[in-house]
C-alpha positions as CSV (number, residue, x, y, z in Angstrom):
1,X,1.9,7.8,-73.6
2,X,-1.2,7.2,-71.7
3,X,-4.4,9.2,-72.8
4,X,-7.0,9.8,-70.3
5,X,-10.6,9.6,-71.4
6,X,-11.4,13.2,-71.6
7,X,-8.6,13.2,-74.4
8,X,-5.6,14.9,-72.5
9,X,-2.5,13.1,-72.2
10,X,-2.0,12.0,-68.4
11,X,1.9,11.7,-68.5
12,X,2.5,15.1,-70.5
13,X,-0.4,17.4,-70.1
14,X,-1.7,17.9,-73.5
15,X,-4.8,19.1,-75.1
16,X,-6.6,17.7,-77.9
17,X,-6.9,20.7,-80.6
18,X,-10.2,21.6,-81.4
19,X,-9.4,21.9,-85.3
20,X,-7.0,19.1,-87.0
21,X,-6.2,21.9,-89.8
22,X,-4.6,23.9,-87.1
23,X,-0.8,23.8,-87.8
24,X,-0.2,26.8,-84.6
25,X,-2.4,25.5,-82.2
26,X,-0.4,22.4,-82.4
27,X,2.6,23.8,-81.6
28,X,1.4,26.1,-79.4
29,X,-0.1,23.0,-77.0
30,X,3.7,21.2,-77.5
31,X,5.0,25.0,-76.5
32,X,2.8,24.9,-73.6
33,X,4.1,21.6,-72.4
34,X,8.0,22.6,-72.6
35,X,7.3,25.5,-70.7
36,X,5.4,23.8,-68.0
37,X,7.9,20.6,-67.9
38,X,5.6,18.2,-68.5
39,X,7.8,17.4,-72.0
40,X,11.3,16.9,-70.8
41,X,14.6,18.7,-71.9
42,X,16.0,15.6,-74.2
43,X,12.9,13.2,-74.2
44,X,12.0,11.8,-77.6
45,X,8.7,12.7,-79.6
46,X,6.5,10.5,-81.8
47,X,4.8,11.4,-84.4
48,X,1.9,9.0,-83.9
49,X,1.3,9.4,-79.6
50,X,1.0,13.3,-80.2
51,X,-1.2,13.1,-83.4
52,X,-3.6,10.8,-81.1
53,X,-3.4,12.8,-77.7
54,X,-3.9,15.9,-79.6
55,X,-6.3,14.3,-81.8
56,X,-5.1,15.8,-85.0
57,X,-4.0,13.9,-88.4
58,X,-0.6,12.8,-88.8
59,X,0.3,15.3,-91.4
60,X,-1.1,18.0,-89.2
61,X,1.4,16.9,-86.5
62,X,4.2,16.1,-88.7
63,X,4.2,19.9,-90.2
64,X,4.2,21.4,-86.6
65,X,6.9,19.3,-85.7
66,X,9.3,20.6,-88.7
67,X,8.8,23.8,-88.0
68,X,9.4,23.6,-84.4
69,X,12.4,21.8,-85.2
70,X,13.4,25.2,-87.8
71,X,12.7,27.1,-85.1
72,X,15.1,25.1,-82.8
73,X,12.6,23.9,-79.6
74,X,13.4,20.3,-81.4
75,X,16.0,18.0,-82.7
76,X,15.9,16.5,-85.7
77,X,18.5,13.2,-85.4
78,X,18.9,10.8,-88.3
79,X,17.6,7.2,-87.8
80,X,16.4,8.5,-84.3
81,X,13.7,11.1,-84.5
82,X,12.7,14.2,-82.9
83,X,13.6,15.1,-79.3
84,X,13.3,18.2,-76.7
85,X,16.1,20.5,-77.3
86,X,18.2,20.4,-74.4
87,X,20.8,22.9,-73.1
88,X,24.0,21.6,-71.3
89,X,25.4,23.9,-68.9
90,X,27.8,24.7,-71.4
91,X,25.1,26.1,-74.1
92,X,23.3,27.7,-71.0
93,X,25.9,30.2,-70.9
94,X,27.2,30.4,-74.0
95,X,23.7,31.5,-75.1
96,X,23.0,34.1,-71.8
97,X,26.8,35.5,-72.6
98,X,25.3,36.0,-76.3
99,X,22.5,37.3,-75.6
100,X,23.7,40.1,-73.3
101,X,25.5,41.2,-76.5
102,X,22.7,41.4,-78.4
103,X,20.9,43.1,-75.9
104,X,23.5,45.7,-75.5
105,X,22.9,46.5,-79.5
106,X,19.6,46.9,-79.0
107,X,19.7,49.1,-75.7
108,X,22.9,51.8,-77.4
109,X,19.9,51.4,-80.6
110,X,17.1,52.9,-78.0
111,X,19.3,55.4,-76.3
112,X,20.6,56.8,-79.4
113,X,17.1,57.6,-80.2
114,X,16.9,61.4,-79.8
115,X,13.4,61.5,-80.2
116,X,12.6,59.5,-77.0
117,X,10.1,56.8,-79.6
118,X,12.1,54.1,-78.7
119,X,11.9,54.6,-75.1
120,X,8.5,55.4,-75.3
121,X,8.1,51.4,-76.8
122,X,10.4,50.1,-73.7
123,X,7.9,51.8,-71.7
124,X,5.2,50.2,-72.8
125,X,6.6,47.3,-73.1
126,X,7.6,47.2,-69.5
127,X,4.2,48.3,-68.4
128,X,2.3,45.4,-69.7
129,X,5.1,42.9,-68.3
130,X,4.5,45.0,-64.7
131,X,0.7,44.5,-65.0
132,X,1.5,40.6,-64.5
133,X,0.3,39.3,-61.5
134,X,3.6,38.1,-59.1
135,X,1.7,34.5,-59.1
136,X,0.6,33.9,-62.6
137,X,1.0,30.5,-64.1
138,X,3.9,29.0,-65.9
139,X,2.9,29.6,-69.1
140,X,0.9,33.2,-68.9
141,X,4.7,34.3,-66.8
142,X,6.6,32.9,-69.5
143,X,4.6,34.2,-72.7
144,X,5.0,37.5,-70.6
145,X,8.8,37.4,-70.3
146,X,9.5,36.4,-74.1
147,X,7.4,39.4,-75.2
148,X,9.0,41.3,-73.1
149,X,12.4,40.6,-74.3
150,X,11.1,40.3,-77.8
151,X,9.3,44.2,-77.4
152,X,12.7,45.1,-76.7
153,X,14.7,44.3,-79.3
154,X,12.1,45.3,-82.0
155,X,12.1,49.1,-79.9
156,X,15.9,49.1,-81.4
157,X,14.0,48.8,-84.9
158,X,17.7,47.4,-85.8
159,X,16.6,44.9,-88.6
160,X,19.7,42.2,-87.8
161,X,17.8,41.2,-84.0
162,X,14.1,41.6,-85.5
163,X,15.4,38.9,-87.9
164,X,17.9,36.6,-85.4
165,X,14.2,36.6,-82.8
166,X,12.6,33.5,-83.7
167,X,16.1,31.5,-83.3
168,X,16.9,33.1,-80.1
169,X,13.0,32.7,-78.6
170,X,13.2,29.2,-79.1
171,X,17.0,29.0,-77.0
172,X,15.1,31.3,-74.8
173,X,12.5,29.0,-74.1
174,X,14.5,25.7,-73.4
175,X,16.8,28.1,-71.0
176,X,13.6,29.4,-69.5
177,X,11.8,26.1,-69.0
178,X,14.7,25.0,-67.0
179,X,14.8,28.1,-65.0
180,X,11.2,28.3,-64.5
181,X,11.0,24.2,-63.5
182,X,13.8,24.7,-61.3
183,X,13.9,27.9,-59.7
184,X,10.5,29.1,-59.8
185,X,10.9,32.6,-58.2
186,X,8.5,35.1,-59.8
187,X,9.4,38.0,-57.7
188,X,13.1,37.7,-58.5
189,X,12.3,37.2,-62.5
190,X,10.2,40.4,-62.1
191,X,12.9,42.3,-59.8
192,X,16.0,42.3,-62.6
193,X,13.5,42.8,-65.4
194,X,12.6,46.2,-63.3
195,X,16.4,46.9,-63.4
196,X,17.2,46.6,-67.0
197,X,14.0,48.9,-67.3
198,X,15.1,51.4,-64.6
199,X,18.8,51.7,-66.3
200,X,17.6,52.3,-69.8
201,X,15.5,54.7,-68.2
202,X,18.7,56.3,-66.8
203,X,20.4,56.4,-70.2
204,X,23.5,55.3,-68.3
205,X,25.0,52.0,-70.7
206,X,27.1,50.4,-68.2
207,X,24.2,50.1,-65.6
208,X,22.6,48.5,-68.5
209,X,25.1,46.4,-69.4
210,X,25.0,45.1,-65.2
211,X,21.5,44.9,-65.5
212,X,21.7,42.8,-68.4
213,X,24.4,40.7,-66.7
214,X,22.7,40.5,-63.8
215,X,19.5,39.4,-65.2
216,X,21.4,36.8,-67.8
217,X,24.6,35.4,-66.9
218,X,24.0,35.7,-63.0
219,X,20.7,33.9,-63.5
220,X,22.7,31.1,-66.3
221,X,24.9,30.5,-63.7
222,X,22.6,30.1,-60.9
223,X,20.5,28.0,-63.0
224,X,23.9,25.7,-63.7
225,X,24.6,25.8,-60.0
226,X,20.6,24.5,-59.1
227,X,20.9,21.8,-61.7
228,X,24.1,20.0,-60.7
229,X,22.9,20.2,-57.2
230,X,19.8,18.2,-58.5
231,X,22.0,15.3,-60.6
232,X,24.0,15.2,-57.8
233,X,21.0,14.3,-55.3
């Protein structure tokens, strides 16, 4: 891992951390660089290189990387380390096909509201995604869509997906990386969001549950289609 001589790490685009007691901002910075590609689905992680191009102490390091591991952004493999999580195409869509399922809980949870709260939260929810500038970077687009998504399910207030949300975020973010690396179509990501929004909005559950189709398995599957067509160039 080559470090420049302002500190940031040439090959993978990190940041030293201003404080070395600063467990998040750690893991925040290795967030950053999933998100943006510069670390790799699958590519292995050393404790030492990331404590010196982040310029923290190896402890410091070592507890961000266990918890990112907990949280499932990386693997833990005996004898071998830590690496990138990675999705194969067959996770891809096990995980959008799941996730419409969940989603579906959480949209009949809003709906059967009757005192409107809960779509009063989607809402607002929505209006703060919509506020996002078509071209903003990687990383403010992607911090976007995961609240988004994660505004959602806690406006079900069912207490099963507020729990599951850290586990599915960090699937969420692999899958998105990969999307976002691949694809990169801002208009499009903010297009099928404005449909799930626009069918809750018409209390109608199987336009939902399209929407929700649409904007997961569709997108899993063109995702799947784009990245064979890459291995195979």
């Amino acid at each position: 891992m080559t470090v420049r001589a302002d500190g940031r790490d040439a090959r993978a685009g990190l940041s030293p951390v201003a404080s070395v007691s600063r467990r998040d901002a750690v893991m925040n910075e290795i967030r950053r660089a999933i998100v943006l590609g510069a670390l790799k689905p699958g590519e292995k992680l050393t404790e030492n290189r990331l404590s010196a191009s982040l310029s923290v102490s190896r402890p410091t390091m070592r507890e961000a990387l266990t918890q990112l591991a907990q949280e499932g952004l990386l693997v833990q493999e005996p004898y071998r380390g830590l690496r990138v999580a990675d999705l194969d195409a067959k996770a891809i869509i096990d995980i959008a096909r799941t996730r419409v399922a969940l989603d579906m809980l959480a949209a009949e949870a809003i709906l059967a509201d009757t005192s409107g709260q809960r779509l009063e939260a989607v809402r607002e929810a929505w209006a703060d995604y919509d506020r996002l500038p078509i071209d903003a970077d990687p990383v403010t687009a992607h911090e976007a869509h995961i609240a988004f998504h994660r505004r959602i399910w806690e406006a079900s207030e069912n207490i099963l997906l507020i729990r599951l949300w850290p586990v599915t975020e960090a699937h969420l973010t692999i899958a998105l990386a990969r999307d976002q690396t691949t694809r990169d179509d801002p208009r499009r990501a903010h297009d099928v969001h404005e449909r799930i929004v626009d069918a809750l909005f018409g209390g109608d559950l199987d336009e939902v549950h399209a929407a929700l189709v649409a904007h997961t398995v569709d997108s899993a599957e063109e995702l799947i289609a784009m990245l064979a067509e890459l291995d195979e160039r």
